[in-house]
N, C-alpha and C positions, 0 to 999 in steps of 0.2 A: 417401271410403269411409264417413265417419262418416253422413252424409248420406242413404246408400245404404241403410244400416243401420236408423239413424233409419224412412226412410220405408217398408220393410218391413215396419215393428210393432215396432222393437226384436227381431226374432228374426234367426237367419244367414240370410245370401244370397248366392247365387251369382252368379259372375261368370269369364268369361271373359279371359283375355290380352287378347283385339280389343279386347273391351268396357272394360277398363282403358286400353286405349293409343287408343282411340277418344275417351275421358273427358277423357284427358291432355293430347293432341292430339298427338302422337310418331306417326311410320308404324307403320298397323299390316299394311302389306304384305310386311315383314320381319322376317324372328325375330332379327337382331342386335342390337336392342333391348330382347329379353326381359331379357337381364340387368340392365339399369338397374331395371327394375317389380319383378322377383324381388329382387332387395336390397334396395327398399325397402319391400317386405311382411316381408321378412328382419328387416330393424333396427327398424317396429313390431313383431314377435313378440317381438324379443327386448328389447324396453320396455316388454313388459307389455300393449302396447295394445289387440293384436287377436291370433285367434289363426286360424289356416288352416288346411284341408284338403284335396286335391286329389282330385275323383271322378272317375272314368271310365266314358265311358256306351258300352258295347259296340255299342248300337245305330247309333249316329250316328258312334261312332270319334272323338270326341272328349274332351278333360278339361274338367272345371269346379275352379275354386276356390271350396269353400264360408269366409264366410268369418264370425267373429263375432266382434262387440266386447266387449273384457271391459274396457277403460276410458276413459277421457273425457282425463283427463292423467296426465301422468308421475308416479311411485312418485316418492317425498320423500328 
């Protein structure tokens, strides 16, 4: 994700579930999965790392995960 970030411009970016479990390389033909990706955007929020948003675009009927890094490593 750092990566994702980095190549942006250092600014947020969006990314989809698919596009995570696509990255990963986990199915991304089934939402029984979601929870493993969701917990581990879960436990970096809550290390400080990065931090998340979830948008939803009415048009298309889908969500995005905006997402932005606020650190490189762990708090001391």
């Amino acid at each position: 994700m750092f990566n994702r970030f980095y190549a942006n411009g250092c600014e947020p970016f969006i990314a989809t579930m698919k596009q995570i479990k696509d990255y990963i390389g986990i199915a991304t033909s089934t939402t029984s999965n979601n929870l493993m990706v969701s917990d581990t955007i879960e436990i970096l929020k809550r290390l400080g790392l990065l931090d998340m948003e979830v948008e939803y675009d009415a048009v298309e009927m889908k969500s995005y995960m905006k997402f932005i890094w606020i650190n490189n490593r762990l708090p001391d």
